[in-house]
ROSE-4610 file (N, C-alpha, C; in Angstrom, 1 decimal, always signed):
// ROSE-4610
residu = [X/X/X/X/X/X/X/X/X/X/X/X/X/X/X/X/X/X/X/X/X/X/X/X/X/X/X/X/X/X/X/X/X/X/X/X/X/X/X/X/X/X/X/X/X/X/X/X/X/X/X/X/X/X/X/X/X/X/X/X/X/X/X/X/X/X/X/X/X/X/X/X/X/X/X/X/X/X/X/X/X/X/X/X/X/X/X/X/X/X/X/X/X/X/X/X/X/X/X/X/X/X/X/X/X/X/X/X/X/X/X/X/X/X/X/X/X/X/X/X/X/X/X/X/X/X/X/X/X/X/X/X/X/X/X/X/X/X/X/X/X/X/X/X/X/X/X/X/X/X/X/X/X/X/X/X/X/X/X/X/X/X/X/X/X/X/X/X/X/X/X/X/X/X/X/X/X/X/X/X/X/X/X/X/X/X/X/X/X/X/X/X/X/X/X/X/X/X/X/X/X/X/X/X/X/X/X/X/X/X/X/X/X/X/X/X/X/X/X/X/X/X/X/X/X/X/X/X/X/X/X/X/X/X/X/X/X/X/X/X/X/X/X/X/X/X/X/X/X/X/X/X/X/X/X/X/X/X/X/X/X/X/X/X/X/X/X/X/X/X/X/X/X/X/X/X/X/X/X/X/X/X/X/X/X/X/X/X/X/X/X/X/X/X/X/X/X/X/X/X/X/X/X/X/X/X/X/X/X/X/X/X/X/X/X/X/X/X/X/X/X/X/X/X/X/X/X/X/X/X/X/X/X/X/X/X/X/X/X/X/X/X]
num = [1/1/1/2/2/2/3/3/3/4/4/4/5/5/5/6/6/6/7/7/7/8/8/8/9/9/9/10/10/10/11/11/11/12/12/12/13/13/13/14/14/14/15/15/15/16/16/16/17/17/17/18/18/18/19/19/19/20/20/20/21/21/21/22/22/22/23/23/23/24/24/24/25/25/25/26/26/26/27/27/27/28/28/28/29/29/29/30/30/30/31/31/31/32/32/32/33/33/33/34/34/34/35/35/35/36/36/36/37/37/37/38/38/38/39/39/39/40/40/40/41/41/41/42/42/42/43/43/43/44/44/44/45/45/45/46/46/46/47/47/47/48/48/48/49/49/49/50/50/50/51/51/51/52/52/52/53/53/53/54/54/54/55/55/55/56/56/56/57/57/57/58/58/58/59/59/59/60/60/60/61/61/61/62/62/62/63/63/63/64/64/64/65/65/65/66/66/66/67/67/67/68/68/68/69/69/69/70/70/70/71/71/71/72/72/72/73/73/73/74/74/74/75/75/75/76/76/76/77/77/77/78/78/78/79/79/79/80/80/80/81/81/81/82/82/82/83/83/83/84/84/84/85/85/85/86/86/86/87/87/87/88/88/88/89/89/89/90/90/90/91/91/91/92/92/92/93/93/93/94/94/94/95/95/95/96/96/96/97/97/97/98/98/98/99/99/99/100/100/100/101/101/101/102/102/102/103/103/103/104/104/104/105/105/105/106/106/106/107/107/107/108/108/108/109/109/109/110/110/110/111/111/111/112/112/112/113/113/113/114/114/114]
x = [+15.6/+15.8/+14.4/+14.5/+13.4/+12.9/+11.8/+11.6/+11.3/+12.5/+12.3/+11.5/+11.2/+10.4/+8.8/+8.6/+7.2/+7.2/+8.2/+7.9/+7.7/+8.8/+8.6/+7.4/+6.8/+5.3/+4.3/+4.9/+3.1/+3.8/+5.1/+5.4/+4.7/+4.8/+4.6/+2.8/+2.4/+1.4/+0.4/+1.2/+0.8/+0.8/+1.7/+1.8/+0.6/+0.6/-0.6/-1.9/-2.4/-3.6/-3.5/-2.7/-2.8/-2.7/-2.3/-2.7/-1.4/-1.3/+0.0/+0.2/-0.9/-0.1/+0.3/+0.1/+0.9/+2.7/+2.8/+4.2/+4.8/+4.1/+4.4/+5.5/+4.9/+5.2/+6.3/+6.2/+7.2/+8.6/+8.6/+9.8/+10.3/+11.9/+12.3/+11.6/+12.2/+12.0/+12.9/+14.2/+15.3/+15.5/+14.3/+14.1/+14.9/+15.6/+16.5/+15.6/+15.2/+15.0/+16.0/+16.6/+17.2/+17.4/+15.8/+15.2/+15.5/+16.2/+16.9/+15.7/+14.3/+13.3/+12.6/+13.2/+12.6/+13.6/+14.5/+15.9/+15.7/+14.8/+14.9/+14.2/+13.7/+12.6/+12.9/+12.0/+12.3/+12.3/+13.0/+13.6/+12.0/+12.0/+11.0/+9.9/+8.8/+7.2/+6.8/+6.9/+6.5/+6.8/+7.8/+8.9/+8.6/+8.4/+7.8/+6.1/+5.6/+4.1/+3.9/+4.6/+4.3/+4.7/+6.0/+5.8/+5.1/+4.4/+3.2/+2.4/+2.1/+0.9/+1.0/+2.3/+2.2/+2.4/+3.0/+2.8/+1.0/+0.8/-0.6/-1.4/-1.3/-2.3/-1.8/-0.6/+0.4/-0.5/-0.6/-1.0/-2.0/-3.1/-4.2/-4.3/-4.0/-3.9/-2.5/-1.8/-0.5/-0.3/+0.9/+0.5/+2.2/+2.5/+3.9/+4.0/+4.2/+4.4/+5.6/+5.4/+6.9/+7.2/+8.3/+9.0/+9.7/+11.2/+12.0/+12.4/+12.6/+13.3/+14.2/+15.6/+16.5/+17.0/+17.4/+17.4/+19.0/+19.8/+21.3/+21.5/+21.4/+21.8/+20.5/+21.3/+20.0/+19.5/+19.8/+19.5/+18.6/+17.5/+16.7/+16.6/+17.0/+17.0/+15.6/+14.8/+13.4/+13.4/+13.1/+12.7/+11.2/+11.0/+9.8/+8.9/+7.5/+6.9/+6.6/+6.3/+5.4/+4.4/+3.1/+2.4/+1.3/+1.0/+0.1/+0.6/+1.9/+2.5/+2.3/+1.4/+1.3/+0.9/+0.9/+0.4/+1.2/+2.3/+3.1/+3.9/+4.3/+4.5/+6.0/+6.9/+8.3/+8.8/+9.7/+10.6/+11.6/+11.4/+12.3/+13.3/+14.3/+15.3/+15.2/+14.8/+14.5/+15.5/+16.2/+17.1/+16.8/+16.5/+16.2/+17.4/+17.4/+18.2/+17.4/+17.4/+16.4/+17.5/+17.1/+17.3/+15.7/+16.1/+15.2/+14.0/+13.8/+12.8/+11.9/+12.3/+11.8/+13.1/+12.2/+12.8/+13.6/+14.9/+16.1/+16.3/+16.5/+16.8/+16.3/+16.2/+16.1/+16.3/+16.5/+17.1/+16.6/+16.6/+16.0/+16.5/+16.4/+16.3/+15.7/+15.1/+14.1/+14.5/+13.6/+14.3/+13.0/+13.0/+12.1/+11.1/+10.1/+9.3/+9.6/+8.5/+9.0/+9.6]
y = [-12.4/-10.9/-10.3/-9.6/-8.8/-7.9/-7.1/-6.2/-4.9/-4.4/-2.9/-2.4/-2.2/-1.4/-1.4/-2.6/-2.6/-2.6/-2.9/-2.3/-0.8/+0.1/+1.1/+1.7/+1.3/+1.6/+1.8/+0.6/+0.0/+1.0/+1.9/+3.0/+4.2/+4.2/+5.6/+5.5/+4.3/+4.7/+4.6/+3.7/+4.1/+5.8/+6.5/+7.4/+8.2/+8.1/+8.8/+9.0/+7.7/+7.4/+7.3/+7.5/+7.7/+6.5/+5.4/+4.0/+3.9/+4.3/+4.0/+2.7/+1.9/+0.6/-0.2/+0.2/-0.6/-0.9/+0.8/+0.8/-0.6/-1.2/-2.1/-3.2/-3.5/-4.4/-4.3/-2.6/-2.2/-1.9/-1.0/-0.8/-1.8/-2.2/-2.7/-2.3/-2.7/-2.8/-1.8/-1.8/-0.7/+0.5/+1.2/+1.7/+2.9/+3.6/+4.7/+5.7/+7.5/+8.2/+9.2/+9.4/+10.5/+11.5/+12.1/+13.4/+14.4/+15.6/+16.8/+17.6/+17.5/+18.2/+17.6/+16.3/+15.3/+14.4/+15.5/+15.0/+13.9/+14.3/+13.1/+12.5/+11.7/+10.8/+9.5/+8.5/+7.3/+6.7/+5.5/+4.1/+3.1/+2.7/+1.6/+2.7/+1.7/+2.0/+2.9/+3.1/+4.1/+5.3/+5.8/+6.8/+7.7/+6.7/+6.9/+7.2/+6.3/+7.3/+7.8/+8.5/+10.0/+11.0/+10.9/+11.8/+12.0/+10.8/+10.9/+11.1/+11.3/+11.6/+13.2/+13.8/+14.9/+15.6/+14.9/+15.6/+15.9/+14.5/+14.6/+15.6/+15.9/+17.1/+18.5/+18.6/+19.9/+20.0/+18.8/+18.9/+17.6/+17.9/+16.5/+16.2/+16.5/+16.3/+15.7/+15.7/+15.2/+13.8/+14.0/+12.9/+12.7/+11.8/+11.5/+10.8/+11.6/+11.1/+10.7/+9.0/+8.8/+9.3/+9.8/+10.2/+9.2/+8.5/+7.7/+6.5/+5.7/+4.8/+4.2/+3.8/+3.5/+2.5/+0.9/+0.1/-0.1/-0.1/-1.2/-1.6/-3.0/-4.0/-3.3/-3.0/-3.0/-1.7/-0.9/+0.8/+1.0/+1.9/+2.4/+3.7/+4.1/+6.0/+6.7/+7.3/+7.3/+9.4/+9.6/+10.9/+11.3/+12.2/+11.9/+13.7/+14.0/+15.0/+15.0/+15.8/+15.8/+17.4/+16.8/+17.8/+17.7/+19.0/+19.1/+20.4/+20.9/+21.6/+23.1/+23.4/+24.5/+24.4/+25.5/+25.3/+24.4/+24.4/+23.6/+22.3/+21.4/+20.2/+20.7/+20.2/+20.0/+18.7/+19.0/+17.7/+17.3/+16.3/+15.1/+14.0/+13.7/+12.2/+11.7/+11.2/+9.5/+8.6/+8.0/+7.3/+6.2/+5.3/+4.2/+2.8/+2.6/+1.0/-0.1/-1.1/-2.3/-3.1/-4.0/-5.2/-6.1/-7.2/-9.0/-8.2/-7.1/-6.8/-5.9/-5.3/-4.0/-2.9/-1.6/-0.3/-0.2/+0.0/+0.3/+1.8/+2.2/+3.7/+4.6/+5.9/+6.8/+8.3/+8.6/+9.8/+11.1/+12.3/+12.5/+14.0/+14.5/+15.9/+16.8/+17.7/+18.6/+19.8/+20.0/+21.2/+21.6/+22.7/+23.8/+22.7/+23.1/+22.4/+21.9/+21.7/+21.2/+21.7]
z = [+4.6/+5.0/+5.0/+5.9/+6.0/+5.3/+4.9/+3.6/+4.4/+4.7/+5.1/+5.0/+3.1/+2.9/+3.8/+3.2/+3.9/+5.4/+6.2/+7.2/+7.6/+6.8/+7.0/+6.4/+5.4/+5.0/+6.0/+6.8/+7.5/+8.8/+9.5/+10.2/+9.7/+8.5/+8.3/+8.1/+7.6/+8.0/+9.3/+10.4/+11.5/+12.6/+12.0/+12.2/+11.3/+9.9/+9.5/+9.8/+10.5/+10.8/+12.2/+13.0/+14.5/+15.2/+14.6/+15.6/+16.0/+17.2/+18.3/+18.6/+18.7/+19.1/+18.2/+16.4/+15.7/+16.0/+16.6/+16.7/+17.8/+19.0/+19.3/+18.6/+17.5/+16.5/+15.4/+15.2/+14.6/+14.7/+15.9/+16.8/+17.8/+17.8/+18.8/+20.6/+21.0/+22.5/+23.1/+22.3/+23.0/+21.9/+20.9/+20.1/+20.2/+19.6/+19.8/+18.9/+19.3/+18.6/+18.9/+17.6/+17.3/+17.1/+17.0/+16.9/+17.2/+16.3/+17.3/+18.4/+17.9/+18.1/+19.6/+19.4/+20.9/+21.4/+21.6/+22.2/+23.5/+24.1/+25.5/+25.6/+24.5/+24.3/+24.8/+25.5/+25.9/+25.3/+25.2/+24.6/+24.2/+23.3/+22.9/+22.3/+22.1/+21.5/+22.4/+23.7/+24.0/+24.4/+23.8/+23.7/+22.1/+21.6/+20.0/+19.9/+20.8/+20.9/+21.2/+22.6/+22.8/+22.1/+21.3/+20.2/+19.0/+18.3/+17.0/+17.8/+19.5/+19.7/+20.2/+20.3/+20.2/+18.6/+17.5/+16.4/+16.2/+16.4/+15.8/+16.4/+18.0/+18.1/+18.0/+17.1/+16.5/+15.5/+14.6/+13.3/+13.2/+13.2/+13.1/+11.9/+10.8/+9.3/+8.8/+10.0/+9.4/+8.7/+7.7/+6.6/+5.8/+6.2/+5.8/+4.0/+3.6/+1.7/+1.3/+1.0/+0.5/-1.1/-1.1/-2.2/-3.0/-2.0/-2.5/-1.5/-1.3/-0.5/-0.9/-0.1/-0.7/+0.6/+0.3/+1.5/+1.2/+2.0/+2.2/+3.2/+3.6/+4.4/+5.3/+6.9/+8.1/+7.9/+6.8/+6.9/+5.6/+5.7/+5.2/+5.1/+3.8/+3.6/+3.0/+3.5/+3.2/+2.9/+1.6/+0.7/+1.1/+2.0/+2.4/+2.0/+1.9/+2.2/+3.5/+4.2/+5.4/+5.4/+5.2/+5.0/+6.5/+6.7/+7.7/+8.8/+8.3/+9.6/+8.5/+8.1/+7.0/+5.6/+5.0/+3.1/+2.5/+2.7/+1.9/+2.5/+1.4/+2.4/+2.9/+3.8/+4.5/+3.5/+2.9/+2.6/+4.0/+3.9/+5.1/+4.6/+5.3/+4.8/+6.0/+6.1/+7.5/+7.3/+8.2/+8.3/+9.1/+8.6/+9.9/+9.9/+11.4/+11.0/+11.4/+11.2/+11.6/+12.0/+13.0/+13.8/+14.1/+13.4/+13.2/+12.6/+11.8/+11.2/+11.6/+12.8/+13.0/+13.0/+13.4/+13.6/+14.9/+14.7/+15.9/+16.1/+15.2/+15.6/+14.2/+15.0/+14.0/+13.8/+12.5/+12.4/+11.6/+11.5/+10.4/+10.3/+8.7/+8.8/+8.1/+8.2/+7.6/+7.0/+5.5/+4.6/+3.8/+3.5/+2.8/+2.1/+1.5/+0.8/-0.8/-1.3/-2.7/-3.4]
């Protein structure tokens, strides 16, 4: 079985540090975002880099802080900060599912800070 976790580590920190084409590796091929904020995002890695590549020039400090993670079976529940969109960080819950060890889809929702 695959270790979620660290995949989603080595996601969140491709997002941190801006390297889009880790996501290659990460995400499926028919990668679903769920994002209410980037409703008509395309399918796969490159559907997903144009949105970290629009967060990042939103917020060029942005920085995803895990809190908690919690894996069962293909699903991954992720307690997250996200700091960079203001003084204070945004608490987040990330939902991911994985298929053969990467990222299939994803979910997420956002609430006041610490």
């Amino acid at each position: 079985m695959t270790d979620h976790k660290s995949v989603f580590r080595a996601y969140l920190d491709a997002f941190n540090n801006g390297d889009l084409d880790a996501f290659d590796k990460l995400v499926t091929d028919d990668y679903l975002n769920h994002d209410p904020l980037h409703p008509h995002t395309a399918p796969g890695p490159a559907g997903l880099k144009s949105v970290v590549a629009e967060m990042r020039a939103q917020a060029p400090q942005l920085h995803f802080e895990e809190v908690h993670l919690i894996v069962e079976h293909d699903l991954l529940v992720g307690h997250l900060l996200v700091h960079g969109f203001g003084e204070a960080p945004v608490r987040q819950i990330q939902v991911e599912r994985f298929v053969g060890g990467r990222t299939a889809e994803h979910w997420r929702a956002t609430g006041s800070g610490s």
